[in-house]
C-alpha positions as CSV (number, residue, x, y, z in Angstrom):
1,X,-183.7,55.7,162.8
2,X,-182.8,53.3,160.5
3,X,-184.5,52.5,156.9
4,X,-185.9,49.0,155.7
5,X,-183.7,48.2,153.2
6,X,-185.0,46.3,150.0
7,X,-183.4,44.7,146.6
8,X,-185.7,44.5,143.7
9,X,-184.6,42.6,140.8
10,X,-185.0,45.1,137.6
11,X,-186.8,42.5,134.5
12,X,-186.4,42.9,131.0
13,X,-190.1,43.8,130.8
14,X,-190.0,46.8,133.2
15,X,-188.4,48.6,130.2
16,X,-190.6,51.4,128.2
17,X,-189.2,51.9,124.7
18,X,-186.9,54.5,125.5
19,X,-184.8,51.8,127.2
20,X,-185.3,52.5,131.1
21,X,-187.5,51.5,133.7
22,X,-191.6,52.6,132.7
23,X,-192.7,55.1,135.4
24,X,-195.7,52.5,136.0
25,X,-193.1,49.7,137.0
26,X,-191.8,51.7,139.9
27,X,-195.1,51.2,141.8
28,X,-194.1,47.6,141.7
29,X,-191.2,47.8,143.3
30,X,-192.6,50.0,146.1
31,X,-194.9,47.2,146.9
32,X,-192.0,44.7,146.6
33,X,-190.1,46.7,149.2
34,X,-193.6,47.6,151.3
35,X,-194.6,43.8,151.3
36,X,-190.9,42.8,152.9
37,X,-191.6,46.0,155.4
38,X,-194.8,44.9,156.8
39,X,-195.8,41.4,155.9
40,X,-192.5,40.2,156.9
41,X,-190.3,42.6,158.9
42,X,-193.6,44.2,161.0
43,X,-194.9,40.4,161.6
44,X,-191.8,39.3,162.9
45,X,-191.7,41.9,165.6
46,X,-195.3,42.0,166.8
47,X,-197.9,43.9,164.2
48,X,-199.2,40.5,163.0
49,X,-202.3,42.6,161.8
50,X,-200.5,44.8,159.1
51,X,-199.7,41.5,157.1
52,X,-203.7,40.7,157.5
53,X,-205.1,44.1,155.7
54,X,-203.4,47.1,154.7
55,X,-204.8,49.5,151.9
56,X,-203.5,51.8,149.8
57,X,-205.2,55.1,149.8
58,X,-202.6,57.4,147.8
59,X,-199.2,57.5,146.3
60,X,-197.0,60.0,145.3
61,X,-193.8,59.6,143.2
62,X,-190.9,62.5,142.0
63,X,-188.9,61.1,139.0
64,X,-185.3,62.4,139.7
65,X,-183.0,59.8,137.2
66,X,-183.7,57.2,134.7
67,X,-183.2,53.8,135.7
68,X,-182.1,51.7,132.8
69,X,-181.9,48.2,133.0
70,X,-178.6,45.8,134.7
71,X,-178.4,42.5,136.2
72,X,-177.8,44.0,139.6
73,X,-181.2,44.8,142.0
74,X,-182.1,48.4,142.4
75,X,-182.0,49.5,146.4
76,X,-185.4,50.5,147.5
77,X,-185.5,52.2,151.4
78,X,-188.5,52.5,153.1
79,X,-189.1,54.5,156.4
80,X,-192.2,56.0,158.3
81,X,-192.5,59.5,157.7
82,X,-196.4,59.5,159.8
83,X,-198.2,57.6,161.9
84,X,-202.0,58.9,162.2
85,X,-205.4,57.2,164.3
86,X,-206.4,55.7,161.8
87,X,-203.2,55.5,158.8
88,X,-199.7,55.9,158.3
89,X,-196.9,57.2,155.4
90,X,-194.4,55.6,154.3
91,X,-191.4,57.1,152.1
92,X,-189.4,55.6,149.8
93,X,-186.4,56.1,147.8
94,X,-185.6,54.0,144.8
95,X,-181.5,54.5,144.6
96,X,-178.1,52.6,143.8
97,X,-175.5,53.1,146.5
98,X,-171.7,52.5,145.3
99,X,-169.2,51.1,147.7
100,X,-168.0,54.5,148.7
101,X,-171.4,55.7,149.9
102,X,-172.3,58.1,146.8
103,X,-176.2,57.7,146.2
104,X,-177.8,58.3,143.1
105,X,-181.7,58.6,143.9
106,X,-184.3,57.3,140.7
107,X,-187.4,58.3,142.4
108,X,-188.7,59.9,146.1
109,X,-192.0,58.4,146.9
110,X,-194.6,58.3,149.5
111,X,-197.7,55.8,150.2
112,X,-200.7,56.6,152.7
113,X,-201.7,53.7,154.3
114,X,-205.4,52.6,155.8
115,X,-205.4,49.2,158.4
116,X,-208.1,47.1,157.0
117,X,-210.5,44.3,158.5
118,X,-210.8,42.3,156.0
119,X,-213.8,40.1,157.2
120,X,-215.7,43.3,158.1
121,X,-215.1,45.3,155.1
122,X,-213.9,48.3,157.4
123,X,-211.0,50.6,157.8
124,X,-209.6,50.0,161.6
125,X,-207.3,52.3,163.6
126,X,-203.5,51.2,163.8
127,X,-203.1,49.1,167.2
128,X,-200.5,50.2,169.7
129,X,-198.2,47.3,169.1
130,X,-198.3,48.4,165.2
131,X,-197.3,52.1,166.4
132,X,-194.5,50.7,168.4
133,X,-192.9,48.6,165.1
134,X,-193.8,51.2,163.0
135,X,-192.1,53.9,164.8
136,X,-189.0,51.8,165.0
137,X,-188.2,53.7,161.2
138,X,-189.8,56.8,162.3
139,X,-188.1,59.7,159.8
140,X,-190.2,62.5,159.6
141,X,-188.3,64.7,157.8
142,X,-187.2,62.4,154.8
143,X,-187.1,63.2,151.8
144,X,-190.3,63.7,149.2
145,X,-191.9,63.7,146.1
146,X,-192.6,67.3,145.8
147,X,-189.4,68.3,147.8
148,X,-185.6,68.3,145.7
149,X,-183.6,64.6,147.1
């Protein structure tokens, strides 16, 4: 299946004083990439709903390079590793890809999500038609956190 494919600009502030990207920042750019996934991507194609209430109930990141800052975007893939009742994972990897292919992965992460009503104040189940564009980057065995890229 294939991965939602994100470019975050890097900014001057994301820097910690050892000159590369904070660990803190990189939660940013999962929600940068997550945003484009589901408020725009999943919208376009039918799960309206995501874009109206989505919570985050846990993330998970492995640190595997420092990113130090360039003018150039870091890559951020996303892809579905789970789809549950009631949530669903998404994994991540923040990389750079050069021309030939050769990857160099920053981080591996993973974020549970929980649908949300918003006006009731109440988790929901995920709706068939958000199943169906979720599924559409179904990787189950990709990598994560705790596992070596």
């Amino acid at each position: 299946m294939p991965r939602h494919v994100t470019h975050v600009p890097l900014r001057w502030a994301d820097l910690d004083a050892l000159g590369h990207v904070n660990n803190v920042v990189y939660l940013r750019y999962l929600q940068e990439a997550r945003v484009d996934m589901l408020f725009v991507h999943a919208a376009r194609n039918g799960a309206e709903k995501l874009a109206g209430g989505v919570v985050v109930s846990r993330h998970e990141i492995g640190y595997r390079a420092p990113l130090h800052f360039r003018p150039a975007p870091v890559r951020v893939e996303t892809w579905v590793a789970d789809v549950r009742a009631a949530s669903f994972t998404l994994g991540y990897e923040v990389l750079d890809e050069s021309p030939s292919g050769e990857r160099t992965v920053y981080a591996v992460a993973s974020s549970v999500l929980v649908p949300y009503n918003l006006a009731d104040g109440q988790p929901r189940r995920v709706a068939a038609e958000e199943r169906a564009v979720l599924e559409t980057f179904y990787e189950p065995d990709g990598p994560a956190p705790r596992r070596a890229a």
